[in-house]
C-alpha positions in Angstrom: 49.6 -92.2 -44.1 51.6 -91.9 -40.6 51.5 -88.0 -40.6 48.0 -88.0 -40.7 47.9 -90.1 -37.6 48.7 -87.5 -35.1 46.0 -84.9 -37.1 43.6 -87.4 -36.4 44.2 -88.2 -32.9 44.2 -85.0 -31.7 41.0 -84.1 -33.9 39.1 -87.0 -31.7 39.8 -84.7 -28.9 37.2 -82.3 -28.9 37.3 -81.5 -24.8 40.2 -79.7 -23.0 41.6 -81.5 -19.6 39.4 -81.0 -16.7 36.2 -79.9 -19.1 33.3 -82.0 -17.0 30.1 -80.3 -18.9 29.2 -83.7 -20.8 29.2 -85.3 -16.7 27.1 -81.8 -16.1 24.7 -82.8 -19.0 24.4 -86.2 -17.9 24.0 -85.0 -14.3 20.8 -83.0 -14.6 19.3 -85.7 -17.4 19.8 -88.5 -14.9 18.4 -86.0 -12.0 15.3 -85.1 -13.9 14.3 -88.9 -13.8 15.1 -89.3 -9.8 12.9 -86.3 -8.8 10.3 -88.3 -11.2 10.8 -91.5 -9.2 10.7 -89.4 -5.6 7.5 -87.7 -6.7 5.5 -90.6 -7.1 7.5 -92.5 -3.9 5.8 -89.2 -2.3 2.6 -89.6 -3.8 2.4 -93.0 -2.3 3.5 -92.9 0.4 1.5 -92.3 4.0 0.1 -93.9 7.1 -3.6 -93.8 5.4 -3.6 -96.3 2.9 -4.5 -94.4 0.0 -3.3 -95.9 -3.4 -2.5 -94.1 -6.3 -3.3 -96.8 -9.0 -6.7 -96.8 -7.3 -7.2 -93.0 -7.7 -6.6 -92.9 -11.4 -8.5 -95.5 -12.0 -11.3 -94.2 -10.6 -10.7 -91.3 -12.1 -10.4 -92.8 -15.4 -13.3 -95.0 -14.8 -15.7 -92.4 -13.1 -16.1 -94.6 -9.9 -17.5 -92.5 -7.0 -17.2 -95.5 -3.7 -16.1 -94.5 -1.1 -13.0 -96.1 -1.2 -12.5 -93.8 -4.4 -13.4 -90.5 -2.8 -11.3 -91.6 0.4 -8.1 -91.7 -2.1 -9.2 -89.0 -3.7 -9.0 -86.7 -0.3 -6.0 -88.0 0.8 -3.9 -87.6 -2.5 -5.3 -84.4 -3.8 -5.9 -82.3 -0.7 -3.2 -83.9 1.3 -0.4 -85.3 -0.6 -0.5 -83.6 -3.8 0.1 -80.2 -2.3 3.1 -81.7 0.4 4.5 -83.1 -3.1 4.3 -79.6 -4.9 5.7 -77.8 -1.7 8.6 -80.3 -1.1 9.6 -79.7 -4.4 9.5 -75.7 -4.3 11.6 -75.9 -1.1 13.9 -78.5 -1.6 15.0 -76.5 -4.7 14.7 -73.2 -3.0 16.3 -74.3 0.3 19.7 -76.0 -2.3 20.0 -73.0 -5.1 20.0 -70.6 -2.0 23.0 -72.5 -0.3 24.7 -72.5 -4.0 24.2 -68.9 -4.2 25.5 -68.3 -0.6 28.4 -70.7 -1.7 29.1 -68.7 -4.4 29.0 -65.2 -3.3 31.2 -65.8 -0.2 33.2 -68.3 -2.5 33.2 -71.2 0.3 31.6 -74.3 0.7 30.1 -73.6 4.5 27.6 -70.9 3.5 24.5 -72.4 3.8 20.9 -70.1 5.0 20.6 -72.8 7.6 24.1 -72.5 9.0 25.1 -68.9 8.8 22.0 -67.0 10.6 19.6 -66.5 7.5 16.9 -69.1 8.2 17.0 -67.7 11.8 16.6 -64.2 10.7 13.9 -65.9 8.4 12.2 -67.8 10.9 12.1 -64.9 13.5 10.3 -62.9 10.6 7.6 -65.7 10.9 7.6 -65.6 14.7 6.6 -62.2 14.3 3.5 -62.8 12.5 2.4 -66.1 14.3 2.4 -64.8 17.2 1.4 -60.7 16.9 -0.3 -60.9 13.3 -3.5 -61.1 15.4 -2.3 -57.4 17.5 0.2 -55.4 16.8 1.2 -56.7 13.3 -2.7 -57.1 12.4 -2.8 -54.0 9.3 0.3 -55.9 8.1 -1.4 -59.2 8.3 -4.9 -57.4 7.2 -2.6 -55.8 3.9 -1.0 -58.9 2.7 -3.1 -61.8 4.0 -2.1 -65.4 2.7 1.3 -64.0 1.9 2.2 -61.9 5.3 4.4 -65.2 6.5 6.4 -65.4 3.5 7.1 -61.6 3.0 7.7 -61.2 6.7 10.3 -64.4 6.4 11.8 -62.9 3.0 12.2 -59.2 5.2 14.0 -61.1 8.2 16.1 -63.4 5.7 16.9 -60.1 4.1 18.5 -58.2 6.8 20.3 -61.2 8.3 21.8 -61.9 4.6 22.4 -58.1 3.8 24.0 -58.0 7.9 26.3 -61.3 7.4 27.7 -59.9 4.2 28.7 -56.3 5.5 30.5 -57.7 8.6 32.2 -60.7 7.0 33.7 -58.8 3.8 36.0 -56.3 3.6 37.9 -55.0 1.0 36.4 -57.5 -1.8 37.2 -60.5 0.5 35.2 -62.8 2.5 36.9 -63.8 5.6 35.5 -67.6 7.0 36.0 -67.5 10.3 34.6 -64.2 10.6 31.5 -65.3 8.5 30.5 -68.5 10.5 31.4 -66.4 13.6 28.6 -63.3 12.4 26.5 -65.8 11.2 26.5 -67.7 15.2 26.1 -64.1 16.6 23.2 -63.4 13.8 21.6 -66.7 14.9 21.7 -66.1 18.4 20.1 -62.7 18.4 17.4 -63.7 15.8 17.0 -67.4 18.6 16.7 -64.4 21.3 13.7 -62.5 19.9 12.4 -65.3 18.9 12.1 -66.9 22.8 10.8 -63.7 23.8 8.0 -64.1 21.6 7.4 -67.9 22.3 7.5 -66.8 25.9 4.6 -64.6 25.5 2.7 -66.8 22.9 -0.7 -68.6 23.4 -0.9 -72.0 23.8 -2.1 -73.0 20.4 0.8 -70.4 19.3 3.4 -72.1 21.6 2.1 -75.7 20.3 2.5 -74.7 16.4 6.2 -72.7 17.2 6.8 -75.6 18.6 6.6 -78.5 15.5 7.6 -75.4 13.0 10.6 -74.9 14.6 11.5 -78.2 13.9 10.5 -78.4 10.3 7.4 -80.5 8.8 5.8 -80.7 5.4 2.6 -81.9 7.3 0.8 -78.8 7.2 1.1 -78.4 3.4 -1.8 -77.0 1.8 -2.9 -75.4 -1.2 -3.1 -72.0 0.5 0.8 -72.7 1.6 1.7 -73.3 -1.9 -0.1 -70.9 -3.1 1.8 -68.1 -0.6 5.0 -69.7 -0.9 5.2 -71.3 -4.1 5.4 -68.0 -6.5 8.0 -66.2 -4.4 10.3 -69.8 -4.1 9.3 -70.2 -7.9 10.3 -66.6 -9.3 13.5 -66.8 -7.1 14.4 -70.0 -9.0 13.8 -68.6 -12.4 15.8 -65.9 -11.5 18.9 -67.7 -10.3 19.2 -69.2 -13.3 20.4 -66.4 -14.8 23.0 -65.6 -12.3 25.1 -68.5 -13.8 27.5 -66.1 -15.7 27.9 -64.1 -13.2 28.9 -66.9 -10.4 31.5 -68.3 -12.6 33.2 -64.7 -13.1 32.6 -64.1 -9.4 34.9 -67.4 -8.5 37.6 -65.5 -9.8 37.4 -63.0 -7.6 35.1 -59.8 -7.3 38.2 -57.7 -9.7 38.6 -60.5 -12.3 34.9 -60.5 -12.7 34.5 -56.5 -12.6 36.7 -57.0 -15.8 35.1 -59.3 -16.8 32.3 -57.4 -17.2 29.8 -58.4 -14.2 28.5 -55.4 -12.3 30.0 -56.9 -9.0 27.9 -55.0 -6.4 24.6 -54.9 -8.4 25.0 -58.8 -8.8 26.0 -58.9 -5.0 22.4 -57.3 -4.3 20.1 -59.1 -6.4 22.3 -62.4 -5.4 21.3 -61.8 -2.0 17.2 -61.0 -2.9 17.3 -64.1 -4.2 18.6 -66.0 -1.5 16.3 -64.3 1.2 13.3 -64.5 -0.8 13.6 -68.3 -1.5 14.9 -69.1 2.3 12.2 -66.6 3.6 9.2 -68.0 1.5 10.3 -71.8 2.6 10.9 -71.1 6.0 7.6 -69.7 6.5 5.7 -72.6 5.2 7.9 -75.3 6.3 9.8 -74.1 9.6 13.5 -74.8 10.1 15.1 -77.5 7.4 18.8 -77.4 7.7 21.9 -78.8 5.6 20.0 -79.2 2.3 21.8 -76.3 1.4 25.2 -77.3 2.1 25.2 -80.9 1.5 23.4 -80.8 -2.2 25.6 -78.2 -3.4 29.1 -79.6 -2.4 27.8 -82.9 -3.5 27.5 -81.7 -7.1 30.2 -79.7 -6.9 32.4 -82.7 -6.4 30.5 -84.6 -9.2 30.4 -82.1 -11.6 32.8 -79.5 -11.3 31.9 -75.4 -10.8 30.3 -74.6 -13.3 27.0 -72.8 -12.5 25.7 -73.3 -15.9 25.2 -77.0 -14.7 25.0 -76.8 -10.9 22.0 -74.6 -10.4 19.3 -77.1 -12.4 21.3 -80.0 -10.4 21.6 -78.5 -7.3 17.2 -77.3 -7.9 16.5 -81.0 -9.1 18.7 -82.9 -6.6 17.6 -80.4 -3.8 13.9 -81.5 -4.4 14.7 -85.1 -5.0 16.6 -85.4 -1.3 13.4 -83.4 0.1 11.2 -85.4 -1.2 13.4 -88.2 0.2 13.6 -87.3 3.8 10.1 -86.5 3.7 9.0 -90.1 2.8 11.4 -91.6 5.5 10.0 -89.5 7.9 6.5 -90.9 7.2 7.4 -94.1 7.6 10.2 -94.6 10.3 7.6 -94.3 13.2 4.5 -94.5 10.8 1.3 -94.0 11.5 3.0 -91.2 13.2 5.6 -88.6 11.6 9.3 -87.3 12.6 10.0 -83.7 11.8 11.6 -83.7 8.5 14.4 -81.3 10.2 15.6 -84.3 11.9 15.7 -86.1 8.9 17.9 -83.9 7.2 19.7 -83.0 10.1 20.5 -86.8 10.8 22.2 -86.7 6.9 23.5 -83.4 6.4 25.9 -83.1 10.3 27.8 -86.3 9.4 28.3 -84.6 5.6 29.2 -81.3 7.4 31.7 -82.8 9.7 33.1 -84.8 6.8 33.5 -81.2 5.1 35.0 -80.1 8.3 37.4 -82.6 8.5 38.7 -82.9 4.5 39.2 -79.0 4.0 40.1 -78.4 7.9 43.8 -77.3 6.5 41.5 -74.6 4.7 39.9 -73.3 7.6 42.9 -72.7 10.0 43.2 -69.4 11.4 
């Protein structure tokens, strides 16, 4: 009877030290229900009164007062789409700074923070303010979606740029990283006055509250030009799970391991440019969702990709939505940038970052 106690015991134990998927599992369930809850704080909330329980039950009901068609404008022209593109670029903006995180195997590689939403954005300069002269057959070609491939061709080169200059040899160096990533930013911020400078007026008053990020523009046409590109880049992420596991390794432990290191570099990188790129475009410059989702999970969860790309998609959306309902209301009827927002939570996370792994960073 005793020597079957030990058997047992050890038979209970069905996960190995350290093994966190079942906290993973959990993670993503419980996240599922939070992005629920912000999507409908988003879909009431606003300086105009509209109420949701009135629209469907109008709908429901048939009603046609005015009151019904007011609520009706507001939520489906107005905040329906802001919900749909808060969604598509909180998740877009998050997996992008996991996939950054993961490729360069450090937690400060974020689009935001290393030069790739400035390469982005300066892609969107370009077509704000010259689609109407010298970029016109490029603007005439693609129409609705000329922003977002000209944001996805500028986050491209800055990503493709920041990786040849900061690794050598198989390994990512981070001082020399943030360091090309300041000196990407600063030549992407200096074509980018030049073309404020000789902007319009109505150009030079839209650079101006794009630069600092807003959802208030949202529109169907936005989500339709952004939302396949942020979308597709998504669904393709999530199969780079495998890959980002063997790649924390190291690139020759996953070569052996059987990941085609430099193909999966490449198409790691697409992805991050075309989902920085297509939100950038619609939304302007967000910063630190990509850094401070990521590491959050990463501390919650463990490293596992399998688990942190849907958290770090769901979470990513859920904190977007988030900011973007505190920035209606703070100094409603009116509306803070949403890049404030996130900036005001993501710098005291990044310093906090800073300060626990500074050991890390010495050089």
């Amino acid at each position: 009877m005793d020597s079957t106690m030990p058997l047992a015991a050890s038979g209970a134990r069905t996960r190995p030290d350290g093994d966190r998927s079942h906290i993973g599992r959990i993670t993503v369930i419980a996240l599922v229900f939070a992005l629920l809850a912000a999507m409908v704080l988003s879909m009431t909330t606003g300086a105009s009164g509209a109420s949701l329980g009135n629209f469907l039950g109008a709908l429901i009901s048939g009603s046609e007062g005015a009151d019904a068609l007011r609520d009706y404008a507001v939520i489906v022209n107005i905040r329906l789409p802001r919900m749909v593109l808060g969604v598509l670029i909180g998740a877009g903006l998050a997996v992008s700074g996991l996939l950054m995180q993961g490729l360069f195997r450090n937690p400060l590689a974020d689009p935001g923070l290393v030069g790739v939403s400035s390469g982005a954005a300066l892609g969107a300069v370009v077509i704000i303010v010259l689609g109407g002269t010298a970029m016109a057959p490029f603007t005439t070609a693609l129409g609705i979606w000329s922003l977002p491939a000209a944001a996805f061709g500028g986050g491209l080169v800055t990503t493709f740029v920041l990786y040849r200059v900061a690794t050598r040899g198989g390994q990512t160096a981070i001082a020399t990283m943030l360091l090309a990533g300041i000196a990407i930013g600063a030549l992407a911020g200096a074509f980018s006055g030049v073309l404020t400078y000789i902007a319009s007026e109505n150009q030079l008053r839209d650079l101006t509250f794009w630069g600092m990020g807003s959802l208030a523009g949202a529109t169907w046409i936005k989500v339709l030009a952004a939302g396949p590109i942020i979308f597709a880049a998504l669904v393709f992420a999530g199969f780079l799970a495998k890959g980002l596991n063997a790649m924390t390794l190291g690139e020759a432990t996953a070569s052996h391991l059987g990941v085609p290191v430099q193909r999966f570099k490449r198409i790691t990188i697409v992805a991050v440019a075309a989902a920085t790129g297509a939100s950038v475009a619609v939304s302007g410059g967000i910063g630190f969702v990509g850094i401070v989702v990521p590491h959050l999970l990463r501390l919650a969860i463990g490293p596992d990709h399998r688990y942190l790309l849907p958290a770090s998609a769901l979470l990513g959306a859920t904190f977007l939505l988030f900011c973007d309902a505190l920035s209606r209301t703070v100094v409603a009827p009116a509306e803070l940038p949403i890049g404030i927002v996130t900036a005001a939570f993501g710098g005291p996370f990044f310093l906090w970052i800073l300060l626990h792994r500074r050991s890390a960073f010495a050089w």
